[in-house]
C-alpha positions as CSV (number, residue, x, y, z in Angstrom):
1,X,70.8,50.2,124.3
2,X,73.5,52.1,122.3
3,X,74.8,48.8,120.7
4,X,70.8,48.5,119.4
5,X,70.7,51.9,118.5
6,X,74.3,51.5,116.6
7,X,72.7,48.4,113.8
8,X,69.6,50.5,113.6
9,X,71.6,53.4,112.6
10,X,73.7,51.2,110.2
11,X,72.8,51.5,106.1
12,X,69.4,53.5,106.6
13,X,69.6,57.0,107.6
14,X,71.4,58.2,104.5
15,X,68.8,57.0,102.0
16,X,66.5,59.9,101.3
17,X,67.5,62.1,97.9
18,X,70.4,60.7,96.3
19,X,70.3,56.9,96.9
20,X,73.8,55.3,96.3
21,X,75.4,58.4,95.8
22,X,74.8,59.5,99.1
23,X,75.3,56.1,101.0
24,X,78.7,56.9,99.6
25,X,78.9,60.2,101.3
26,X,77.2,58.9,105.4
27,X,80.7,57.6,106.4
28,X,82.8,60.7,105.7
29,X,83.8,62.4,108.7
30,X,83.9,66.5,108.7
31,X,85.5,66.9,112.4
32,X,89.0,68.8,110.4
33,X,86.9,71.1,109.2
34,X,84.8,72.8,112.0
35,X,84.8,76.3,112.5
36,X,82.6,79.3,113.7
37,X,80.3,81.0,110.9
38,X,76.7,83.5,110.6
39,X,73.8,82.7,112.9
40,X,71.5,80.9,110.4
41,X,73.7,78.6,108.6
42,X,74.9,75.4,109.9
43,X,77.6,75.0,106.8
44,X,78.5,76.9,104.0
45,X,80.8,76.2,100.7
46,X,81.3,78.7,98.2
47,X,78.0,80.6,97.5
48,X,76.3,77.6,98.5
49,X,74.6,77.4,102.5
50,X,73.1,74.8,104.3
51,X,70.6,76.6,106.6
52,X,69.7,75.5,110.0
53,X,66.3,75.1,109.4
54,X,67.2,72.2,106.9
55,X,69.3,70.9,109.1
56,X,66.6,70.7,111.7
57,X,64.1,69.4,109.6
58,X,66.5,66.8,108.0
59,X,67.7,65.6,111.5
60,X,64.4,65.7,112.9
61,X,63.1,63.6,110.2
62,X,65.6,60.9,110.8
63,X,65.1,60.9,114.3
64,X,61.6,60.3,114.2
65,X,62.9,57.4,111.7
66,X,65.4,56.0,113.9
67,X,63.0,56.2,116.8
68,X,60.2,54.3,114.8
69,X,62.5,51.6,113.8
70,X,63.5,50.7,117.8
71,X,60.2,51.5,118.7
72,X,60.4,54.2,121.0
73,X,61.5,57.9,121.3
74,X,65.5,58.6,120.7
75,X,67.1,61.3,122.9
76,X,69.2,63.7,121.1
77,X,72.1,62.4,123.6
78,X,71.6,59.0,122.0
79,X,71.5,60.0,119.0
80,X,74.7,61.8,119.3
81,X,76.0,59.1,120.7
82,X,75.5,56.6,117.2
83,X,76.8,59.5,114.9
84,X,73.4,60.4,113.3
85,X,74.3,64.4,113.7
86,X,77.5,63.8,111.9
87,X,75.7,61.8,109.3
88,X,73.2,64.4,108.2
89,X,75.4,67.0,108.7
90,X,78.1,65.2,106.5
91,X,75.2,64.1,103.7
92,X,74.0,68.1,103.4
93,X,77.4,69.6,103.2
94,X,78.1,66.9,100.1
95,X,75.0,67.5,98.8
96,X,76.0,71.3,99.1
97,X,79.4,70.9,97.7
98,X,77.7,68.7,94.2
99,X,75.3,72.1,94.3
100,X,78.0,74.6,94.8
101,X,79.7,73.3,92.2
102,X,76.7,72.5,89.6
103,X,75.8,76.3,90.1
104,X,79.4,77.4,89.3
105,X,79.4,75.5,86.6
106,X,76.3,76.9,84.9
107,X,73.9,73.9,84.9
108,X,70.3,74.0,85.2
109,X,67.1,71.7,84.8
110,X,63.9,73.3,82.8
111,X,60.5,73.5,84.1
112,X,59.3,71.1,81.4
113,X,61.8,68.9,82.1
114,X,61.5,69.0,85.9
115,X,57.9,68.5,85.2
116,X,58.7,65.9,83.3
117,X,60.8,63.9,85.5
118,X,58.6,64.2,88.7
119,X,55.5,62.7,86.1
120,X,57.3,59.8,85.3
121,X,58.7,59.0,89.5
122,X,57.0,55.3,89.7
123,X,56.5,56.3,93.3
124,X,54.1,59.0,92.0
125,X,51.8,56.5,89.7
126,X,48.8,55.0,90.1
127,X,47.4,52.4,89.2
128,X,46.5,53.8,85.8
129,X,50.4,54.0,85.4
130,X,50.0,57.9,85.4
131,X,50.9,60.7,87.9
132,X,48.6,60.7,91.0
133,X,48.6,63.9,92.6
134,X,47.6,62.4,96.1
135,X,51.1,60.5,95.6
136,X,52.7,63.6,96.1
137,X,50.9,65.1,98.9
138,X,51.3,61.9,101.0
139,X,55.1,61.7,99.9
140,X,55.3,65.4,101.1
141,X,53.9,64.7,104.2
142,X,56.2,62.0,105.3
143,X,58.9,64.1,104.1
144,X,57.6,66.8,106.4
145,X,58.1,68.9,103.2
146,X,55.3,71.8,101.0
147,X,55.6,71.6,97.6
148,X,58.1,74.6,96.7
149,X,60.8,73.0,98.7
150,X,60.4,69.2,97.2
151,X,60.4,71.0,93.4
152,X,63.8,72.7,94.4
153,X,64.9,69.7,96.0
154,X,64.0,68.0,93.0
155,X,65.8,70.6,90.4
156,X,68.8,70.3,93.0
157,X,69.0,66.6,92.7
158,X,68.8,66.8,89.2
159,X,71.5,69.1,88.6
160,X,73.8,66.8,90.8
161,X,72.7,63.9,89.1
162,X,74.4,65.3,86.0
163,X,77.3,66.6,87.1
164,X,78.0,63.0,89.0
165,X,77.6,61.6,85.9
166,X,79.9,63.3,83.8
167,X,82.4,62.6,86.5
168,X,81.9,59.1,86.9
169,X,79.3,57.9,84.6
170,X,81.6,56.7,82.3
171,X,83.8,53.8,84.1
172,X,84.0,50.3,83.7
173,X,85.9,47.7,85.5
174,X,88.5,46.1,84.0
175,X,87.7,42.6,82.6
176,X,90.7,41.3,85.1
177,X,89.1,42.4,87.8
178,X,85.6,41.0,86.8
179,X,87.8,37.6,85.6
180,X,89.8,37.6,89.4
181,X,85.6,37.9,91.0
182,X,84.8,35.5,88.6
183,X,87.0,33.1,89.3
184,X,86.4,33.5,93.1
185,X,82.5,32.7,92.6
186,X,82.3,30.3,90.0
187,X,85.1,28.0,90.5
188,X,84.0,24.4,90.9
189,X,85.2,21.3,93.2
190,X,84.8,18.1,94.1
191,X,84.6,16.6,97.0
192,X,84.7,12.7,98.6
193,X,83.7,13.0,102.0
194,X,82.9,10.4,104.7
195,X,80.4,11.3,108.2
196,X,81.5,10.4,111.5
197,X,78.7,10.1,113.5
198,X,78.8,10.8,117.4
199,X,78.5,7.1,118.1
200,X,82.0,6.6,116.8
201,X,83.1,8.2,120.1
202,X,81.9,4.7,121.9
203,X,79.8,3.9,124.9
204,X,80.6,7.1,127.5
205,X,80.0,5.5,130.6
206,X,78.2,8.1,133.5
207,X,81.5,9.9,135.1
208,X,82.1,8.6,138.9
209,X,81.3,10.8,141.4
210,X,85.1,12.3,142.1
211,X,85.2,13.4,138.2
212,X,81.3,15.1,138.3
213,X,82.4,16.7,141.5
214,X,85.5,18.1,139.9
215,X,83.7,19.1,136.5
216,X,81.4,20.9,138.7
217,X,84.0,22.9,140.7
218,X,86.0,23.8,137.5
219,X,82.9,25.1,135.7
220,X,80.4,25.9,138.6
221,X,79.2,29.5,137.1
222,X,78.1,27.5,133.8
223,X,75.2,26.3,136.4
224,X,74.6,29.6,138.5
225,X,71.4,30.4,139.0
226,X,70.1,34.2,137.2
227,X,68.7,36.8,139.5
228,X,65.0,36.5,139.0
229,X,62.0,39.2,138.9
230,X,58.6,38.8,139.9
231,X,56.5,41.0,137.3
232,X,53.3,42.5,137.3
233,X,53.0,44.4,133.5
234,X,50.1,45.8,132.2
235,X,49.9,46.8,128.5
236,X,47.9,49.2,126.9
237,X,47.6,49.7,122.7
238,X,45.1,50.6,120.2
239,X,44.7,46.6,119.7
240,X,44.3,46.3,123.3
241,X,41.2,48.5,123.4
242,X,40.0,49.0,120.3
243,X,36.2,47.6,119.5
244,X,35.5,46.7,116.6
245,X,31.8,46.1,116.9
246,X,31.4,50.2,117.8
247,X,32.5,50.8,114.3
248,X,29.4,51.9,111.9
249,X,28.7,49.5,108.8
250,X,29.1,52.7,106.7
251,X,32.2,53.7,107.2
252,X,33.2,49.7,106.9
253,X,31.6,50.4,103.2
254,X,33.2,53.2,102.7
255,X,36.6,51.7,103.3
256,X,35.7,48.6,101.4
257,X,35.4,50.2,98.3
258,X,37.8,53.0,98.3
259,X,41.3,50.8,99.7
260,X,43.7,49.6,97.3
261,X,44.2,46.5,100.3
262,X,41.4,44.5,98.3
263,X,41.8,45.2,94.9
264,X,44.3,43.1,93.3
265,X,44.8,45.1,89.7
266,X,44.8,43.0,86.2
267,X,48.1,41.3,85.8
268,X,49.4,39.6,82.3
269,X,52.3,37.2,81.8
270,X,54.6,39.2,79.0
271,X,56.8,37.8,77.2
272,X,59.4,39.7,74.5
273,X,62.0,39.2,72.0
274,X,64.3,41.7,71.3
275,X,65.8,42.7,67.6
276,X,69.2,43.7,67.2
277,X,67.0,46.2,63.9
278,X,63.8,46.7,62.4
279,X,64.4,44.5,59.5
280,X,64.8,41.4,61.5
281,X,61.6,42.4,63.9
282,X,59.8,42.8,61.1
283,X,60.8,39.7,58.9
284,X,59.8,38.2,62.4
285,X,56.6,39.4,62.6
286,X,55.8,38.5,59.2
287,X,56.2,34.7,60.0
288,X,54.0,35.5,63.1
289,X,51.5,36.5,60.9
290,X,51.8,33.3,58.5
291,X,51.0,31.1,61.6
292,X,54.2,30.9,63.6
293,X,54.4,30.8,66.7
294,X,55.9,33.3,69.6
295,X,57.5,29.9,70.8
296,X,59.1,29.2,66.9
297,X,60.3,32.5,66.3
298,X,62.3,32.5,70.5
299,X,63.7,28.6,69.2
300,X,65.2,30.2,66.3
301,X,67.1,32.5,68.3
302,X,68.4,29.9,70.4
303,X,66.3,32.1,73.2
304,X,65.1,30.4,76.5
305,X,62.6,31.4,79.1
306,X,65.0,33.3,80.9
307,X,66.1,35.4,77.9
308,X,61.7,36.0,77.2
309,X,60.2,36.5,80.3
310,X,59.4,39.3,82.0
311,X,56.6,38.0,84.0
312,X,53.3,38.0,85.7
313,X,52.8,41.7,85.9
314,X,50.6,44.4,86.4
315,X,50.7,47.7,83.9
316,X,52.3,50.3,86.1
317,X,55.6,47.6,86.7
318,X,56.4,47.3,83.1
319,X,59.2,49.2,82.7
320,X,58.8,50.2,79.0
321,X,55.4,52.5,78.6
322,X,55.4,51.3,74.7
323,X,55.5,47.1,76.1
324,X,52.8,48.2,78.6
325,X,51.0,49.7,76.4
326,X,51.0,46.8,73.8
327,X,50.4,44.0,76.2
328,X,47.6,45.4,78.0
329,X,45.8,46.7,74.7
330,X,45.1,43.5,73.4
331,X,41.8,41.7,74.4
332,X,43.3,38.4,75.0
333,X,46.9,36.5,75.3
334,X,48.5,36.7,71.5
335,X,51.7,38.2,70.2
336,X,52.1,42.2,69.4
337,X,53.8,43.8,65.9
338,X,56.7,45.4,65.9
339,X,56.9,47.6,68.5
340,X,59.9,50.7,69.5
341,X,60.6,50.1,72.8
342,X,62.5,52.3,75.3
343,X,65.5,49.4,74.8
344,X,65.0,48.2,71.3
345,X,63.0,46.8,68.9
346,X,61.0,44.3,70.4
347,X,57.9,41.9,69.8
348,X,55.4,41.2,72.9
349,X,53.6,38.3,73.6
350,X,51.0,37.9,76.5
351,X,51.1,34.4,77.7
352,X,47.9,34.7,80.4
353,X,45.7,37.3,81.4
354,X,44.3,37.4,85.2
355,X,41.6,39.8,85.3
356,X,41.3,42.6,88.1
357,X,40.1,41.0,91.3
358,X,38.2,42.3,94.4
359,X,38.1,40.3,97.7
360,X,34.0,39.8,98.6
361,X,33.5,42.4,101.5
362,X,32.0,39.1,103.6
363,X,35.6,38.0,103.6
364,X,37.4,41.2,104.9
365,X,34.5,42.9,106.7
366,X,35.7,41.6,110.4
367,X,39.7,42.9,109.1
368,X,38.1,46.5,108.1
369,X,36.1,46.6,111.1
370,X,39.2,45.7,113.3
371,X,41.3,48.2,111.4
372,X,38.8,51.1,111.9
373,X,38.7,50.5,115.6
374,X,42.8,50.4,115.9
375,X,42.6,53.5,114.6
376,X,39.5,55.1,116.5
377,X,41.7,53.7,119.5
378,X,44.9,55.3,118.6
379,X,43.0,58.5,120.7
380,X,42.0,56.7,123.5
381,X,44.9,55.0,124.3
382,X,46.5,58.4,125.1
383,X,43.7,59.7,127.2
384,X,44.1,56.4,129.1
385,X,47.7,56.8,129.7
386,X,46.7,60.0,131.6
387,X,43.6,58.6,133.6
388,X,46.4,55.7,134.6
389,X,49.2,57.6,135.5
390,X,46.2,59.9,137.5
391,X,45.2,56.7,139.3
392,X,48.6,55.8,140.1
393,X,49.6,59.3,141.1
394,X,46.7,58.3,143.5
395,X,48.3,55.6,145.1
396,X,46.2,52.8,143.1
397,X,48.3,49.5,142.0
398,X,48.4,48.1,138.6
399,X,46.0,45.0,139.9
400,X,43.6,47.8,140.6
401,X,43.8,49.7,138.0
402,X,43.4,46.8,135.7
403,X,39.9,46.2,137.1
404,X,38.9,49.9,136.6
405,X,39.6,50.2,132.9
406,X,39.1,46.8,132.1
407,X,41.9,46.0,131.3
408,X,44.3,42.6,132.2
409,X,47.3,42.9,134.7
410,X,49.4,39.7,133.7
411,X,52.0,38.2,136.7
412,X,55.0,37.1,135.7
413,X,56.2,34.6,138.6
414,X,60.1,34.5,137.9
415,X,62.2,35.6,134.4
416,X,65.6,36.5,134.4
417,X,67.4,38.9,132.0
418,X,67.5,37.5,129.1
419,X,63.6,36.8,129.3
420,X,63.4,32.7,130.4
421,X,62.0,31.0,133.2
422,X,63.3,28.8,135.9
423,X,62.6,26.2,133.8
424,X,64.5,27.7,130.6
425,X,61.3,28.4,128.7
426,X,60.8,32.0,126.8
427,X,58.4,34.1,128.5
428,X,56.5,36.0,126.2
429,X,56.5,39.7,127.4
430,X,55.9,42.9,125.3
431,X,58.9,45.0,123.9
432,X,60.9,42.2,125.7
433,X,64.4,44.0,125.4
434,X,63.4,47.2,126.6
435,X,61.2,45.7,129.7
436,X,63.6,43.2,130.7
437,X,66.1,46.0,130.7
438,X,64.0,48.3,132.7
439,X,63.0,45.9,134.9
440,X,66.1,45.0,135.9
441,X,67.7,48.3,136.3
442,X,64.3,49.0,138.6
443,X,63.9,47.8,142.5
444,X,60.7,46.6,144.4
445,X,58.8,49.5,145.9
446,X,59.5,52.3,143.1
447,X,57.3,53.4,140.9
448,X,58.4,53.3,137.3
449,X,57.7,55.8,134.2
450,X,55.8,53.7,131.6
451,X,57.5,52.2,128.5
452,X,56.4,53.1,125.0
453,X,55.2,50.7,122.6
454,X,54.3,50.6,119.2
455,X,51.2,53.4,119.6
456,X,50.8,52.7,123.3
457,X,52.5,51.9,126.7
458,X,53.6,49.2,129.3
459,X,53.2,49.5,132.5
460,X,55.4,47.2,135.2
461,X,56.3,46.6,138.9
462,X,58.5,44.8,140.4
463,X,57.0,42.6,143.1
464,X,60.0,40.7,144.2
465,X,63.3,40.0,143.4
466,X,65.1,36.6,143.5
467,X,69.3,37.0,144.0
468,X,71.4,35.2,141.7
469,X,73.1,32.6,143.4
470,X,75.1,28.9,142.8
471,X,73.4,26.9,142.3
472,X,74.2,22.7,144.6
473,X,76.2,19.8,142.8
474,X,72.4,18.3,143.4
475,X,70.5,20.6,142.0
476,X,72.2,20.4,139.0
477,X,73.0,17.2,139.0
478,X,71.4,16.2,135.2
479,X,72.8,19.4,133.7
480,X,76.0,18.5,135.1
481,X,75.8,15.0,134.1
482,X,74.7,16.5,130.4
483,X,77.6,18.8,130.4
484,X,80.5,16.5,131.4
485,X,79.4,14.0,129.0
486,X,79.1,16.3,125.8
487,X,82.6,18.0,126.7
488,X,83.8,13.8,126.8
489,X,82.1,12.9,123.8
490,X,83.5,15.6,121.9
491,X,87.0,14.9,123.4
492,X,86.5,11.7,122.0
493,X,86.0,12.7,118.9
494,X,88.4,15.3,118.1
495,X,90.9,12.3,119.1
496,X,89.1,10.3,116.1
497,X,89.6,12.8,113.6
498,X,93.0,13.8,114.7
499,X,94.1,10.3,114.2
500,X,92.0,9.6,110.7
501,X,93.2,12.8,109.6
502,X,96.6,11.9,109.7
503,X,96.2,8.3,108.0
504,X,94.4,10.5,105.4
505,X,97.6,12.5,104.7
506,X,100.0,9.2,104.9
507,X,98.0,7.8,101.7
508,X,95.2,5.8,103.7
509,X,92.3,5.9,100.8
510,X,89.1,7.4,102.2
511,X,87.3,4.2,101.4
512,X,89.2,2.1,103.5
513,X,88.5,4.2,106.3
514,X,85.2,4.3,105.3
515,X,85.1,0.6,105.6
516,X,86.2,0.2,108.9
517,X,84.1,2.4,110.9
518,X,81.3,0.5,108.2
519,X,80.1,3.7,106.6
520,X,80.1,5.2,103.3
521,X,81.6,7.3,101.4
522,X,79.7,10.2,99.3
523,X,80.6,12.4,96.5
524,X,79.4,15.9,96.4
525,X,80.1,18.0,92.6
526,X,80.0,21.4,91.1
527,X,80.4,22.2,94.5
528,X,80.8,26.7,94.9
529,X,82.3,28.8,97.5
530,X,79.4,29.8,100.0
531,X,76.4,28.0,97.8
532,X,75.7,24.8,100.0
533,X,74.6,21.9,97.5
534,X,72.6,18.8,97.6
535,X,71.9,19.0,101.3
536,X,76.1,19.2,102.2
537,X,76.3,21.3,105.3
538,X,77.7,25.2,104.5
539,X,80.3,23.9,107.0
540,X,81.6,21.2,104.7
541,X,81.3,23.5,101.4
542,X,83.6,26.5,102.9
543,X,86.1,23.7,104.4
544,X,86.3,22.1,100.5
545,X,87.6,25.8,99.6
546,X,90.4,26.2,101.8
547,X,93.2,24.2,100.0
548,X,94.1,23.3,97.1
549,X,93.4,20.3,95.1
550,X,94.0,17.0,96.9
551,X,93.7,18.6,100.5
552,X,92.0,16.8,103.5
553,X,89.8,19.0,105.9
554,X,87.9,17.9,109.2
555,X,84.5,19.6,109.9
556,X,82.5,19.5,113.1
557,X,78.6,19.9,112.3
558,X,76.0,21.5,114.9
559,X,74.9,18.1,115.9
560,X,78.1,17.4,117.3
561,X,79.3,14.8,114.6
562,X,81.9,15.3,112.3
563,X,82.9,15.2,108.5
564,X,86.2,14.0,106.6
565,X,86.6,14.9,103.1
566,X,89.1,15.4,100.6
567,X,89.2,17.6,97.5
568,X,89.2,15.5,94.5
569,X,88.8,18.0,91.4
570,X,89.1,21.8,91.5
571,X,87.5,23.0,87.8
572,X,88.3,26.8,87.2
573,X,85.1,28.4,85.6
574,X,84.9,29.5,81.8
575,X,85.3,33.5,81.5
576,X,82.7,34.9,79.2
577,X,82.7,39.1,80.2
578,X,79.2,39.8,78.0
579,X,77.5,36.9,80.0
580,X,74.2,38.3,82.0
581,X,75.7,37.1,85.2
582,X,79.3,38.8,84.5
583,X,77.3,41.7,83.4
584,X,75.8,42.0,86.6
585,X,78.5,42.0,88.7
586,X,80.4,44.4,86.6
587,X,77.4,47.1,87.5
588,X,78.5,46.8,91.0
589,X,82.0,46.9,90.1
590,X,81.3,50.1,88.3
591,X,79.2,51.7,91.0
592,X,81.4,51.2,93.7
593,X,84.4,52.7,91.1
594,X,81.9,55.5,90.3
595,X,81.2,56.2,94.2
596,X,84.8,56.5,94.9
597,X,85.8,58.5,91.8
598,X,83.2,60.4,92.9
599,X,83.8,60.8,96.8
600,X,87.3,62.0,95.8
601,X,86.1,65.0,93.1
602,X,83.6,66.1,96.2
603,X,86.8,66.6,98.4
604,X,89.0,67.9,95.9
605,X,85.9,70.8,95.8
606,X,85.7,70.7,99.5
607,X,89.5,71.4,99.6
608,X,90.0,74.3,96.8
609,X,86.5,75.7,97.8
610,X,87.0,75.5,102.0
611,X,83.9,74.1,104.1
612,X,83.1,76.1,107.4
613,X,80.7,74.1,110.1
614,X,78.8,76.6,112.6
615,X,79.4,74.4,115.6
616,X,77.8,76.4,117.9
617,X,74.7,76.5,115.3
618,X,74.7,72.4,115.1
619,X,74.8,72.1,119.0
620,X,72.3,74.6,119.4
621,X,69.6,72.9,116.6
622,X,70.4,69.4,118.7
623,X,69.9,70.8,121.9
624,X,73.1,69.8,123.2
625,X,75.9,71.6,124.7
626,X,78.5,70.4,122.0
627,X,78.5,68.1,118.8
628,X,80.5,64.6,120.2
């Protein structure tokens, strides 16, 4: 459970106001600096606090996350247990020590600006491309957050935001560095490779009694028997008992027309050029005008589809307001003047139109009938979690209280822990992990809390309980067989490619091998480090990289054969820094140099400034009797 709690933790929880800059800060650990201060701070640095009611509301936010993501409630205990107290405790204290420092520093964020900036969030648009108020609200609510605090939050981030970009804004990694990444990615080889299939192992005769006998012995737990479980499980969610035929044809209407699910906005295909100056846009647009085409003016440019296309898109995921603007003004697909754009001078050109669509309410009107009910059901599925746990408080079993509500008790004859049957087939259960796991920590005769699912509840019993045990040499006489068989053939084989290996390496040619075991041999090019190619296995690609030119590798595939090749050509890649791919990766390069540039200024603060923790404070808001 803690493992699964551990990769749900991993990457997310530090995600909510300053993005990258504060995935940086997650994985800094504040344990040095603990020490008692005030009654309603949890942390303080400089003038700058970090009050226990954020805290509480921060943590508690990320909790209900954290629980949503596994389904199920988190304990504070369990939470401790994966770090996420540290985590938001060590993402506010950063965030207090950018703030501390902005305010000591003087800098400040206008109204109009603020304004400004929160207008122009595309999480806050429409579908008009403009602010929408009930954005907002519904962002404020799953932030748990009123308005006053998000537009200091907001004029907080802001602030930080510029002082982390005079401090690291500026950096750029060194064209070595990009040319040492480059070389990594884009270096080409060549391979000649021959497949040795499984046959070349031979006939493997079925092993004589005294060798499956002793195979048996030597690996008998590979053929134990699991402990089985008889189940009886019944589950109870909003799909479970909704109904959608309850639901009243007006509200159906109602939904219809006012959900964004069945509208499908107008999307055009844009296309742009970009000008280096007004002149040459201009000159360009000119020949547009004397019947050129978008497609003439792009040729002389030497500009392809990739350097012109922006795509199918709808208004509000243009980037540029003044491209927006141009492509969705005109009346059908043609090419735009000269138009300023946010990132040049550019001229437009809308390839297709697809008009604004609306899925017939025919087609959806079961789905919004359905989706009303869920919901009406959401209600009733709690009040039915008390009438069951009434009944069963009442001595009534889950067979019986299946009949009274309706409802369907399944039996589960025999799975073991990891959810298969006797016969190795998958048994579909609900919230598998967490009812196999409960099941098998539970006995026959006790009667067990209900698990929570997604908006509802399971509820099990254990009706008997099957011990684990060895299974007889004749029992598993075909798996044995199977076993012994597969660990020969691949004995075998191994021996093969030991041997052809080392012809390989004494100057044997590939062909000639080739030729006597009367297969072929295949050339794979252009051939890049973790990009399989031309249907040669991943296997085969990263064994082509692990020596240099000339060398001979042996690859065993899933299907139990194997492949010799040899590495015929290495090709080092051309270096171009300004290429779009280089450019990329140098954006990474500079934001990970920006993140630690700026993880060492924030401790450099921390460390002429002084951080004190309230552990008493922190324990207290977590409901635990010390922070782990």
């Amino acid at each position: 459970m803690l493992e699964t709690l551990r990769k749900s933790a991993t990457g997310w929880v530090a995600k909510i106001f300053i993005g990258l800059l504060v995935i940086s800060f997650a994985v800094w650990g504040i344990a040095d600096i603990f020490r008692g201060y005030g009654t309603t701070t949890v942390a303080t640095i400089g003038e700058t606090e970090v009050p226990v009611e954020i805290f509480r509301t921060t943590y508690n936010r990320e909790l209900r996350q954290l629980g949503q993501r596994l389904r199920r409630p988190v304990t504070a205990q369990e939470a401790a247990a994966v770090g996420l107290p540290q985590q938001v405790l060590s993402r506010l204290v950063n965030e207090a020590t950018l703030n501390e420092e902005a305010r000591r520093m003087k800098l400040g964020l206008s109204d109009e600006k603020l304004a400004e900036t929160i207008r122009s969030d595309p999480n806050l648009q429409g579908l008009n491309g403009k602010f929408d108020r009930n954005r907002l609200q519904d962002l404020l609510f799953s932030l748990g957050m009123n308005e006053a605090y998000y537009l200091a939050e907001q004029r907080r981030l802001s602030t930080r935001q510029q002082l982390a970009g005079a401090i690291g804004g500026g950096f750029r990694a060194p064209d070595a560095y990009l040319e040492a990444i480059n070389q990594y990615v884009n270096e080409e080889r060549t391979i000649s490779y021959l497949t040795l299939p499984t046959s070349a192992a031979g006939e493997i005769a079925d092993p004589s009694e005294d060798d499956l006998k002793a195979y048996y012995e030597a690996n008998k737990a590979d053929f134990r028997a699991p402990e089985y479980r008889k189940l009886t499980i019944i589950s109870v969610n909003p799909e479970t008992v909704a109904d959608p035929k309850s639901v009243e044809e007006a509200d159906i209407q109602q939904t219809y027309e006012t959900s964004e699910a069945y509208f499908t906005p107008e999307k055009r295909f844009i296309r742009q050029i970009v000008f280096q100056d007004k002149a040459a846009a201009q000159a360009a647009a000119d020949r547009l005008q004397s019947g050129a085409s978008f497609e003439d003016i792009a040729a002389e440019r030497n500009l392809t589809a990739t350097d012109t296309d922006l795509g199918l898109l709808g208004k509000s995921e243009v980037l540029d307001p003044a491209i927006a603007e141009a492509a969705f003004s005109m009346t059908e697909p043609g090419t735009s003047g000269v138009i300023d754009g946010r990132f040049g001078t550019v001229i437009v050109n809308v390839k297709e139109i697809q008009p604004e669509q609306r899925k017939p309410l025919a087609e959806v009107r079961d789905q919004i009938a359905l989706d009303i009910a869920v919901k009406l059901a959401e209600g009733e599925v709690l009040q039915m979690h008390d009438e069951i746990e009434d009944a069963r408080a009442g001595g009534a079993t889950l067979a019986e209280i299946a009949q009274r509500f309706g409802l369907t008790a399944r039996t589960i004859e025999a799975v073991d822990a990891t959810g298969k049957d006797p016969e190795g087939n998958d048994v579909q259960l609900p919230i598998a992990q967490e009812l196999l796991q409960a099941a098998f920590d539970s006995d026959v005769g006790v009667e067990n809390d209900p698990l929570q699912q997604t908006k509802g509840f399971v509820w099990y019993d254990i009706q008997d309980v099957t011990p684990a045990r060895d299974r007889t040499l004749e029992e598993a006489r075909d798996k044995v067989v199977a076993a012994w068989r597969a660990k020969e053939l691949d004995q075998r084989l191994s021996a093969k490619v030991t041997e052809l290996t080392e012809r390989l390496k004494s100057g044997t040619e590939l062909s000639a091998i080739a030729g006597e075991l009367g297969t072929e041999v295949r050339t794979a090019e252009g051939l890049k480090r973790n990009a399989p190619k031309d249907g040669v296995d991943g296997a085969v690609v990263a064994a082509a990289f692990r020596g240099p030119e000339g060398d001979i590798e042996s690859v065993k595939l899933s299907d139990g054969s194997r492949v010799l090749l040899k590495v015929t050509a290495v090709a080092p890649p051309v270096f171009f820094a300004e290429a779009a791919d280089m450019q990329q990766i140098r954006e990474q390069l500079n934001a990970q140099i920006f993140g630690s540039v700026l993880a060492q200024y924030v401790t450099q603060i921390q460390e002429r400034l002084g951080v004190t923790i309230n552990q008493q404070a922190v324990a207290s808001t977590l409901g635990l009797n010390d922070l782990q």
